[in-house]
C-alpha positions as a Markdown table, in Angstrom:
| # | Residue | x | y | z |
|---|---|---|---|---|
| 1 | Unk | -39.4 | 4.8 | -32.0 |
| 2 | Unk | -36.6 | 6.6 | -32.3 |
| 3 | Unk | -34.5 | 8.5 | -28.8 |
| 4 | Unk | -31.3 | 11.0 | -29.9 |
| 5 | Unk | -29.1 | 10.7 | -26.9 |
| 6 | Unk | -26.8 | 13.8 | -26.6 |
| 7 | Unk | -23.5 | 12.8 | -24.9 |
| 8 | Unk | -20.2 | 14.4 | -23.9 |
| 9 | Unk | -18.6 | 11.3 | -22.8 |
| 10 | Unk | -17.9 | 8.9 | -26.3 |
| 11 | Unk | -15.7 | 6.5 | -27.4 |
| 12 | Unk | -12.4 | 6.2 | -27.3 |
| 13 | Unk | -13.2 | 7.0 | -23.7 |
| 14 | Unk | -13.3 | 4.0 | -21.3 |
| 15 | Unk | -15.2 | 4.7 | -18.2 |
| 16 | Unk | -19.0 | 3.6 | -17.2 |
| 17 | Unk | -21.0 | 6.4 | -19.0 |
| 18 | Unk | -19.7 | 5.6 | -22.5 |
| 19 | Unk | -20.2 | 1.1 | -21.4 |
| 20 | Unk | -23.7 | 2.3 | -19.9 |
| 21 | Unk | -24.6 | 4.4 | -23.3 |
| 22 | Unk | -23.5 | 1.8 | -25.9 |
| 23 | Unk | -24.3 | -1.4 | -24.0 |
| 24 | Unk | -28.0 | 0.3 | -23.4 |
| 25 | Unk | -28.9 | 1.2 | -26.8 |
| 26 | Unk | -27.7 | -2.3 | -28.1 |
| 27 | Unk | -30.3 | -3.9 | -25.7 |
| 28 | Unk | -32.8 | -1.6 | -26.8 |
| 29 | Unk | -32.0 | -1.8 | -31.1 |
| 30 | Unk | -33.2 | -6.0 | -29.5 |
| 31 | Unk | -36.8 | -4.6 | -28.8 |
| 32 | Unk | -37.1 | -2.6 | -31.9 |
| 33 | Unk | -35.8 | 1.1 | -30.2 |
| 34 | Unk | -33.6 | 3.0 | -32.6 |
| 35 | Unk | -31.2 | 5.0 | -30.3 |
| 36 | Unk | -28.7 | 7.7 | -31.9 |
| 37 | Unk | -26.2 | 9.5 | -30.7 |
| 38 | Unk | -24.7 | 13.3 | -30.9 |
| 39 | Unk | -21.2 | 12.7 | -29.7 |
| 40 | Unk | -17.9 | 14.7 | -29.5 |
| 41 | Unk | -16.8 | 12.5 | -33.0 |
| 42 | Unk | -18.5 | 15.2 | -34.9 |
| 43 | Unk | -16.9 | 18.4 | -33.5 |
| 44 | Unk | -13.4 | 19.7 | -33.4 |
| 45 | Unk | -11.9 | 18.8 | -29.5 |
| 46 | Unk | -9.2 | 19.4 | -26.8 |
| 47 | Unk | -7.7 | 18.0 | -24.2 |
| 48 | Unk | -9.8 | 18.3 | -20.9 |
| 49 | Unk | -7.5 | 20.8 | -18.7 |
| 50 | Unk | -6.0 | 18.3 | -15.7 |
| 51 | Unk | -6.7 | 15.1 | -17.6 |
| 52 | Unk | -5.5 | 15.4 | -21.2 |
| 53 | Unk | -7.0 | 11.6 | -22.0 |
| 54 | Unk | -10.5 | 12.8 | -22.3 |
| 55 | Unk | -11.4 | 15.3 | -25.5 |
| 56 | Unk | -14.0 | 17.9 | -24.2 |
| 57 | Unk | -15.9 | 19.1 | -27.9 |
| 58 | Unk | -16.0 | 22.2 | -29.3 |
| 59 | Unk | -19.7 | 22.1 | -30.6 |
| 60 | Unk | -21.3 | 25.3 | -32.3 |
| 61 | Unk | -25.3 | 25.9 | -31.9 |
| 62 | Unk | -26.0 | 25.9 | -35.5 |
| 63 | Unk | -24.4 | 22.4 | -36.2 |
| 64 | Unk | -26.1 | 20.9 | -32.9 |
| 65 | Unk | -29.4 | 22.5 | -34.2 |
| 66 | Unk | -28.9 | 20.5 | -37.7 |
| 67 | Unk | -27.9 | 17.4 | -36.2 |
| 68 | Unk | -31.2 | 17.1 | -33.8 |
| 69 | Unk | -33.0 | 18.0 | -36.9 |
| 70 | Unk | -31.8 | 15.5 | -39.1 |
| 71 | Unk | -31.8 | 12.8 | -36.4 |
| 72 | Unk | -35.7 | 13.5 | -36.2 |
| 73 | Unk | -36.3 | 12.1 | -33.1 |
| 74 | Unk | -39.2 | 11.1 | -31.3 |
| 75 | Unk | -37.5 | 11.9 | -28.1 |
| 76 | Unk | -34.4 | 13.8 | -27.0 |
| 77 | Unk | -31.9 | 12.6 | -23.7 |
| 78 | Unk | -29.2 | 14.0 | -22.6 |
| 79 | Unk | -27.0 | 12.2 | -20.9 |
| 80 | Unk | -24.0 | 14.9 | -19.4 |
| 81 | Unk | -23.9 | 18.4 | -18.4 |
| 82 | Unk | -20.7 | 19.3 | -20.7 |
| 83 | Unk | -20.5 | 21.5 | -24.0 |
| 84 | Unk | -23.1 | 18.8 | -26.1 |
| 85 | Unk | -25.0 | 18.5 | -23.1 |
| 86 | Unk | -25.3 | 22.4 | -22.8 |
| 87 | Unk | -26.2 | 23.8 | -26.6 |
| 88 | Unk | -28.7 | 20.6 | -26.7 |
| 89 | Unk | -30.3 | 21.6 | -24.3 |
| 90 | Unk | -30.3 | 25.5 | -25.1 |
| 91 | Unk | -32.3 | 24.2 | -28.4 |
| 92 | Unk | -34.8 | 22.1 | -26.4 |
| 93 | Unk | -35.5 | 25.1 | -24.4 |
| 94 | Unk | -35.4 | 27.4 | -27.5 |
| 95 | Unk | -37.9 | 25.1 | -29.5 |
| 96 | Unk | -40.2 | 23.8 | -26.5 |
| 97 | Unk | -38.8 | 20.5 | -27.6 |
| 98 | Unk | -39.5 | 17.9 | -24.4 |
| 99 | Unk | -36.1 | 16.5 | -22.8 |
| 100 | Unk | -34.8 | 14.3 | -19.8 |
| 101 | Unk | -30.9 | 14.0 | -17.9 |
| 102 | Unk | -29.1 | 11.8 | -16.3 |
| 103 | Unk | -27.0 | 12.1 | -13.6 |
| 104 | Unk | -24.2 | 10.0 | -13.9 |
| 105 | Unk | -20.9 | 11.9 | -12.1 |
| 106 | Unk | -20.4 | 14.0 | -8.7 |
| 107 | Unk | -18.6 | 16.7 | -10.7 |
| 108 | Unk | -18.6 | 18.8 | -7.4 |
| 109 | Unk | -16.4 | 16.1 | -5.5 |
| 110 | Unk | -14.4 | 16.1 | -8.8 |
| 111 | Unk | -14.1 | 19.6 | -9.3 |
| 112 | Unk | -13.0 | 20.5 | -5.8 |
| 113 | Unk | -10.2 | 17.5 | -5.7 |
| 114 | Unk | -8.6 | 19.3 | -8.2 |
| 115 | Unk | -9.5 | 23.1 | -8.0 |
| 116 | Unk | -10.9 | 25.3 | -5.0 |
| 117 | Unk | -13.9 | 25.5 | -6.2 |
| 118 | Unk | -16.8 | 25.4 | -3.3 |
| 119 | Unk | -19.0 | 22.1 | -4.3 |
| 120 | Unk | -22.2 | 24.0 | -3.1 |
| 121 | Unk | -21.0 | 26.3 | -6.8 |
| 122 | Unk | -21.2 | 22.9 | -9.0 |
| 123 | Unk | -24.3 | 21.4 | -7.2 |
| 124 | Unk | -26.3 | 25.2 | -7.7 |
| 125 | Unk | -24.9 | 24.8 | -11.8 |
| 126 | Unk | -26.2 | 21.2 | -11.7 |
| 127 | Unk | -29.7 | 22.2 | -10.0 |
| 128 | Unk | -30.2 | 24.4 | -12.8 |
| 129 | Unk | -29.0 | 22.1 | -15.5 |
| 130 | Unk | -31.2 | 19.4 | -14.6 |
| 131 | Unk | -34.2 | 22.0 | -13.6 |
| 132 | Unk | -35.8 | 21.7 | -17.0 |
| 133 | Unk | -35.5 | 18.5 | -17.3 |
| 134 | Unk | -38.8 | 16.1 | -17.5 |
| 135 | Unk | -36.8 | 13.4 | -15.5 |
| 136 | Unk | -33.7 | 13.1 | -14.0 |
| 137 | Unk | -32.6 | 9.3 | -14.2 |
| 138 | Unk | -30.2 | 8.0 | -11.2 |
| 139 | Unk | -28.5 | 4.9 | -10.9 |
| 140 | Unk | -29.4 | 4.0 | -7.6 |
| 141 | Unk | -32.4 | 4.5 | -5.0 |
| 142 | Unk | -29.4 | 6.4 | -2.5 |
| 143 | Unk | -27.8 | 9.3 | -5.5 |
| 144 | Unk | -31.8 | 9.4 | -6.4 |
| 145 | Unk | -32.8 | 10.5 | -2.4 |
| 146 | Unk | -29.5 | 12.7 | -2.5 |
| 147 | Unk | -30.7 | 14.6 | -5.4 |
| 148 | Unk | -34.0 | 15.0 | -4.2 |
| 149 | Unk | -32.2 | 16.2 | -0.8 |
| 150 | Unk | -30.2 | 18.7 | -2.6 |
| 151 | Unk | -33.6 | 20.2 | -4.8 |
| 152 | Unk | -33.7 | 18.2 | -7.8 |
| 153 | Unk | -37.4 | 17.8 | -9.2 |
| 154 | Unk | -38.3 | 14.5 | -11.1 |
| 155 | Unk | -36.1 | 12.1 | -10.2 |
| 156 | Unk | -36.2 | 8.8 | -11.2 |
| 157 | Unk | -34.2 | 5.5 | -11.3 |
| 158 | Unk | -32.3 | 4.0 | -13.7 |
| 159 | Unk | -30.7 | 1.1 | -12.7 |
| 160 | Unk | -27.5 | -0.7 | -14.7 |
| 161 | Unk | -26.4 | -3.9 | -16.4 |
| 162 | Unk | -23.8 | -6.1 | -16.8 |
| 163 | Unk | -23.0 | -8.6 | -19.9 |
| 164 | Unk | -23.0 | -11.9 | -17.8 |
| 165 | Unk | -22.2 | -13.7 | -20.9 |
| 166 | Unk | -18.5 | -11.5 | -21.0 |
| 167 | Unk | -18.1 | -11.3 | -17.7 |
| 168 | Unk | -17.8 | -15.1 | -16.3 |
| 169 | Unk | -15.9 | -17.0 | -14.6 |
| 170 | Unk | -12.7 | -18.5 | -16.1 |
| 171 | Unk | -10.1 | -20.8 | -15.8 |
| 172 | Unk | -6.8 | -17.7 | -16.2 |
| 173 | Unk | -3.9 | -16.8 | -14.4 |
| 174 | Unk | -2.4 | -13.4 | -14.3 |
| 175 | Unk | 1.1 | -15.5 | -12.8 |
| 176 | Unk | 1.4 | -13.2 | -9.9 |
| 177 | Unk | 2.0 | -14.2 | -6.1 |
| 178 | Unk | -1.5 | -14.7 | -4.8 |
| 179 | Unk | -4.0 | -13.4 | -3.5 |
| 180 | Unk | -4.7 | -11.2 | -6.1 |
| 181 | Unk | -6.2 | -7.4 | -5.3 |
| 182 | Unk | -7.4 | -6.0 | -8.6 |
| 183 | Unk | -9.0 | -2.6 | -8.8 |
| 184 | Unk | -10.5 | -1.3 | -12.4 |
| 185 | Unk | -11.3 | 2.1 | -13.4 |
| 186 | Unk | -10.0 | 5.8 | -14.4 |
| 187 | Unk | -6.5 | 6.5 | -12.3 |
| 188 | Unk | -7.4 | 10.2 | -10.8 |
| 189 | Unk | -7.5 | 11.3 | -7.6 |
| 190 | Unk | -11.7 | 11.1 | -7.2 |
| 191 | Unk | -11.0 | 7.1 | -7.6 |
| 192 | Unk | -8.7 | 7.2 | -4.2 |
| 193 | Unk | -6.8 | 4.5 | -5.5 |
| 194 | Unk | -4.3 | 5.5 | -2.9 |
| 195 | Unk | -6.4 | 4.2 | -0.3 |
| 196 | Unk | -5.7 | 0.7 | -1.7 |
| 197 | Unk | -2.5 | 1.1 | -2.8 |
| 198 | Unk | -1.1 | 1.6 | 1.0 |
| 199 | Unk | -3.3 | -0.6 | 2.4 |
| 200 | Unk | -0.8 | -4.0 | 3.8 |
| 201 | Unk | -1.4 | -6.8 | 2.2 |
| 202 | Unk | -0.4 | -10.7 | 1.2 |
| 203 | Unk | -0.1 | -11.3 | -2.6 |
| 204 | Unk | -0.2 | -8.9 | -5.4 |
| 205 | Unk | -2.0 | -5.6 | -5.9 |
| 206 | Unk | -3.0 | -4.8 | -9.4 |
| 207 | Unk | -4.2 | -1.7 | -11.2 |
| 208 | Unk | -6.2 | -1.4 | -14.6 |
| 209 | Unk | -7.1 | 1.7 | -16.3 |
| 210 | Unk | -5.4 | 4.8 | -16.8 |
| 211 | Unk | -5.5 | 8.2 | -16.2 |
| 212 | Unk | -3.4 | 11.6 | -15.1 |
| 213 | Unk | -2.7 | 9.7 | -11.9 |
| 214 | Unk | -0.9 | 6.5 | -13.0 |
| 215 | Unk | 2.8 | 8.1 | -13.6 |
| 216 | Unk | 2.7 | 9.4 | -9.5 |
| 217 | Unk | 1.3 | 6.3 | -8.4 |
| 218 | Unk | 3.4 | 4.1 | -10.3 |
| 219 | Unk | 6.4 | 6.0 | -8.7 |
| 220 | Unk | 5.2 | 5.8 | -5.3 |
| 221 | Unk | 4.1 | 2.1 | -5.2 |
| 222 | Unk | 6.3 | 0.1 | -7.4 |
| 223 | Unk | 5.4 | -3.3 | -5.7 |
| 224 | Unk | 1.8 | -3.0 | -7.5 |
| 225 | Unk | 1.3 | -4.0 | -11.1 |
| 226 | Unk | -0.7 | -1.5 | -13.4 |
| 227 | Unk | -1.4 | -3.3 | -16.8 |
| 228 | Unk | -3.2 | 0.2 | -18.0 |
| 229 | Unk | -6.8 | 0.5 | -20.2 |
| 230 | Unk | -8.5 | -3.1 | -21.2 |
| 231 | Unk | -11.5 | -4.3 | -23.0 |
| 232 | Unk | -13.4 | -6.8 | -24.1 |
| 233 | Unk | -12.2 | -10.6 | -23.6 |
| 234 | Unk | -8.8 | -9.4 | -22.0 |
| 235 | Unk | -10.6 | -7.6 | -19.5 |
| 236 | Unk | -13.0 | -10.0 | -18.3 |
| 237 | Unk | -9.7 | -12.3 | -18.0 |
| 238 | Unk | -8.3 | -10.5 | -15.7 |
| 239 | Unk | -11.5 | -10.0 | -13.7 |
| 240 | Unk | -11.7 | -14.0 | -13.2 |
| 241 | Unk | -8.2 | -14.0 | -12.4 |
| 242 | Unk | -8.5 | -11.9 | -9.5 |
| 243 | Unk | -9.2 | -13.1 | -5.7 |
| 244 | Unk | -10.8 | -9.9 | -4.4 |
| 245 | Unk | -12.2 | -7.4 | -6.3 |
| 246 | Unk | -10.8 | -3.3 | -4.2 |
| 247 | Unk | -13.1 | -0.8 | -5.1 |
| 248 | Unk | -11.7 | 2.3 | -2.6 |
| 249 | Unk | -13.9 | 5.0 | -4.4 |
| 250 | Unk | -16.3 | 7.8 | -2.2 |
| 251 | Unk | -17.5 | 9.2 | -5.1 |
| 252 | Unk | -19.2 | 6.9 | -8.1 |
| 253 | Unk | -23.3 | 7.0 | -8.5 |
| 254 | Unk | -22.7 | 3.3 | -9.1 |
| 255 | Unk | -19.6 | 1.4 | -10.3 |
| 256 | Unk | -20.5 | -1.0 | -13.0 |
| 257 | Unk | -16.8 | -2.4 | -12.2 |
| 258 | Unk | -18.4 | -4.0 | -9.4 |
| 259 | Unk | -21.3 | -5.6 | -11.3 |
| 260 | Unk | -18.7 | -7.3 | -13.7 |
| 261 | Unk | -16.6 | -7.7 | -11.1 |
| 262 | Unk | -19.0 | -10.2 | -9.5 |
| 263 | Unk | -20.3 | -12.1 | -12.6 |
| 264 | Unk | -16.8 | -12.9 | -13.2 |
| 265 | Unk | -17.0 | -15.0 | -9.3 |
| 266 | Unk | -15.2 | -12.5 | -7.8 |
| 267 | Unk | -16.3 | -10.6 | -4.5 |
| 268 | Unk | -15.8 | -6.9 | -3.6 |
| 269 | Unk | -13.8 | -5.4 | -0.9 |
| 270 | Unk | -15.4 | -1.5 | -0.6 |
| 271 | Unk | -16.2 | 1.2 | 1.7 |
| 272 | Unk | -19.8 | 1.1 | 3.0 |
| 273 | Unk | -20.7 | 4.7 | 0.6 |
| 274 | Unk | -23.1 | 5.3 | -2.2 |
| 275 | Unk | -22.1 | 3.1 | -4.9 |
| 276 | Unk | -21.4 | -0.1 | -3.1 |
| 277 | Unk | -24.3 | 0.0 | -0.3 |
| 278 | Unk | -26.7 | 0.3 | -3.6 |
| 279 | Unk | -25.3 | -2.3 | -5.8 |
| 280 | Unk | -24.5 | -4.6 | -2.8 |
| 281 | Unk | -26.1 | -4.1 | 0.3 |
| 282 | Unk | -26.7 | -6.9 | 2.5 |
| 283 | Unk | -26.0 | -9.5 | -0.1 |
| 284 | Unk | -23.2 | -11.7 | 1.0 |
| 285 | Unk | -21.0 | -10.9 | -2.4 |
| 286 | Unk | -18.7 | -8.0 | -0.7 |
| 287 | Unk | -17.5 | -7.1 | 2.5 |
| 288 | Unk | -17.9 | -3.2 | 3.1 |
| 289 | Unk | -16.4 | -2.2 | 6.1 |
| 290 | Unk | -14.6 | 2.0 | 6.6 |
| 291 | Unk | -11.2 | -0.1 | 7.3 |
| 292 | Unk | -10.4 | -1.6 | 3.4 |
| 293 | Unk | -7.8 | -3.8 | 4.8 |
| 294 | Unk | -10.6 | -5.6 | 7.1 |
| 295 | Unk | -12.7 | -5.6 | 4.2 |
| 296 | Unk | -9.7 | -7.3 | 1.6 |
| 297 | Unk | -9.5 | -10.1 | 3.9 |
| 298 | Unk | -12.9 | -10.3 | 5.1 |
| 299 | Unk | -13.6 | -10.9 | 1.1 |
| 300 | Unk | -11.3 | -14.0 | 0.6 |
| 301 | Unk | -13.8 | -16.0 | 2.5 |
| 302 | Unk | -16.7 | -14.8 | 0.4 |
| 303 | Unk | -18.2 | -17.9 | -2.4 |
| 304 | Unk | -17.5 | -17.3 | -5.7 |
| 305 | Unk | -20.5 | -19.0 | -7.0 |
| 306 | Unk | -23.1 | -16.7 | -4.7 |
| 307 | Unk | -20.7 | -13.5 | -6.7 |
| 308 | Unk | -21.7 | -14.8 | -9.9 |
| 309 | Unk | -25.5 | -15.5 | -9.7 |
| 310 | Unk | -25.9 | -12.3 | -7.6 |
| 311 | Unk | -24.8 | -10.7 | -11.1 |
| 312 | Unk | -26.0 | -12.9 | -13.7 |
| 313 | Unk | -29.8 | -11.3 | -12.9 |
| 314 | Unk | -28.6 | -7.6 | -14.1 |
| 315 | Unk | -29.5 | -7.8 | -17.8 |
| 316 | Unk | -28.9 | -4.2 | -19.9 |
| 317 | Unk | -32.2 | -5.7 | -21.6 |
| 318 | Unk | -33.6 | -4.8 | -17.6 |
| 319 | Unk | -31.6 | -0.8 | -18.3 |
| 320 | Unk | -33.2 | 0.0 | -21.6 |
| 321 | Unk | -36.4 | -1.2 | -20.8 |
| 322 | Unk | -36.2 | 1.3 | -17.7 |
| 323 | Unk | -34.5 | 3.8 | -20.0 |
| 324 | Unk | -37.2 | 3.5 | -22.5 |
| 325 | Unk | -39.9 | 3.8 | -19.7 |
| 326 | Unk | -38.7 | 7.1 | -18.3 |
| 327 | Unk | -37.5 | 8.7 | -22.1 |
| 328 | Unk | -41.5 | 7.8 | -23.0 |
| 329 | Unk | -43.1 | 9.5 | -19.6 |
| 330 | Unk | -46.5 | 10.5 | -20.6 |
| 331 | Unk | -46.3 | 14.2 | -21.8 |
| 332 | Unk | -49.5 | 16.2 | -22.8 |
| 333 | Unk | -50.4 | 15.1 | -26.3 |
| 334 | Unk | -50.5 | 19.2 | -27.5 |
| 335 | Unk | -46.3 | 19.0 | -26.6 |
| 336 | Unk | -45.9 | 16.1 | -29.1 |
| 337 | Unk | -47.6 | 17.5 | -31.7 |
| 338 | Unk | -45.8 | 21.2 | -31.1 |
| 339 | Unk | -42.9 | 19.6 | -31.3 |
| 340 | Unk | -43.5 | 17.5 | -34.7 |
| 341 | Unk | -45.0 | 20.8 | -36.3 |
| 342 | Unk | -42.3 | 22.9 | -35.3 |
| 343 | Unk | -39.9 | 19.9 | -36.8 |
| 344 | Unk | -41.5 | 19.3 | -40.2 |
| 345 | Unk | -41.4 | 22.8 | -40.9 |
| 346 | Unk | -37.6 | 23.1 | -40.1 |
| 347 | Unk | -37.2 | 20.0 | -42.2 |
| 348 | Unk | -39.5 | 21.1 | -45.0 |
| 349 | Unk | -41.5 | 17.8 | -44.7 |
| 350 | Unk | -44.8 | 17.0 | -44.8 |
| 351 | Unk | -46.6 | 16.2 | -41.3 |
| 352 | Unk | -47.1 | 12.5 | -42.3 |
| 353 | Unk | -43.8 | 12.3 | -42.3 |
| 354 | Unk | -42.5 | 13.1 | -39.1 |
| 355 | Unk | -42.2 | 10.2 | -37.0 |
| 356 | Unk | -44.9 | 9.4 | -34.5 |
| 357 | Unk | -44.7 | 6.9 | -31.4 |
């Protein structure tokens, strides 16, 4: 089987649609699922206006058309509503080839922080974006009821991962004045690192990622350490080096931060919002509490070992499997074969050539 996954979001980008993306379709390549991608690497691109560190693409129909083509899939996903995301879907539409979304980012929270822009505008644009869609995957059983709320039709879950095996507890020390407040993720005003910057506490308060906010912030809080974008085994160092893990944000459909967060033995300090009630809930790994401070200290007390076996459960072999199952939802059988026909003429192939499922 073979699923071409459009996305606007790629590498060199660090945030949790690109880890989501690539960590997914490695678990799946394990049970024999060939996911590609259509990315921004193969169009010209620009700077994002307000946040030059991501490169929107500059994709043109007939390329996009070509690409899908080639790729022969057996399935098409598209994963973000920017300028891939758009002209792939245009050509599903166009060719009555099947297609599902995801829903990863609340661009109306996002768009409004930074331009005045009603968010009812953004969530009418996303409505119809995801309208033709045969499912719309959500991270979490909260964004999935939200959507529904807000009139999005076939909405599903899809649930995340976390490498446990990366992520673990470790004997490291950042050699800062303890206890130690890390917070992970893009710096820009939707994250409200501010929130945790001001907040009054013991120890040291440290910062990783980047983003158009980190030059202000910096200024205005020089007492906190920001150590800027990480990966891989330096990452997950600092992650085990960390007492409490701050996640301030109002905004994310999940927060894989917090699921590596905790299979590194750390617990989470976080407002009691989408995101963090999903991923956490009840479970005695985070305290979640409207006053962060509270919920900082509240958090020291909080085991280590019940952080990491909460964690260690969330296999990305669990995400693609759930992936798989909602890329696969049972379609009429005259759709599949439409859409092979339609594709082996475009190609110029024989029928028992196009790939079945």
């Amino acid at each position: 089987m073979r699923i071409l996954i459009a996305t606007d979001a790629w590498h060199p980008q660090v945030n949790g649609v690109v880890r989501t993306l690539t960590k997914m379709a490695e678990a799946a390549a394990v049970i024999g699922v060939d996911i590609q991608f259509l990315t921004p690497q193969s169009f010209r691109t620009i700077s994002l206006p307000s946040y030059a560190d991501i490169q929107l693409a500059l994709p043109w129909p007939g390329k996009v058309a070509r690409m899908i083509e080639e790729a022969q899939p057996d399935y098409v996903h598209i994963a973000t509503e920017g300028p891939i995301g758009i002209l792939v879907r245009r050509y599903c539409l166009k060719n009555k080839v099947p297609f599902t979304t995801s829903f990863h980012t609340r661009f109306p929270e996002y768009v409004s922080a930074r331009f005045p822009i009603p968010e009812s505008w953004i969530w009418a644009a996303l409505r119809y974006f995801h309208g033709s869609s045969d499912a719309v995957m959500a991270a979490t059983p909260a964004l999935a009821d939200e959507l529904r709320g807000r009139g999005f039709s076939n909405v599903v879950l899809w649930s995340r991962g976390v490498d446990a095996d990366l992520f673990r507890p470790r004997d490291f020390d950042l050699a800062l004045p303890r206890p130690v407040f890390l917070s992970v993720g893009r710096v820009a005003v939707e994250k409200n690192l501010e929130a945790f910057l001001e907040l009054d506490l013991p120890g040291t308060k440290v910062v990783v990622g980047d983003g158009p906010a980190r030059v202000e912030l910096e200024r205005k809080f020089p007492d906190a350490v920001f150590l800027g974008t990480m990966q891989g085994e330096r990452l997950a160092e600092t992650y085990s080096a960390a007492d409490v893990f701050v996640f301030p944000s109002k905004t994310d459909t999940f927060g894989l931060v917090l699921l590596e967060a905790l299979a590194s033995g750390v617990p989470v300090a976080a407002l009691p919002v989408p995101g963090p009630l999903d991923v956490i809930g009840d479970a005695p790994v985070g305290a979640l509490n409207n006053d962060l401070r509270a919920a900082c200290f509240a958090a020291l007390d909080i085991p280590r070992d019940a952080c990491r076996e909460f964690a260690a459960s969330r296999s990305w072999g669990a995400c693609a499997q759930a992936f798989i199952e909602n890329v696969t939802r049972e379609r009429p059988p005259q759709v599949k074969r439409r859409w092979r026909r339609r594709l082996a003429r475009r190609l110029r192939l024989t029928s028992d050539t196009v790939p079945t499922t």
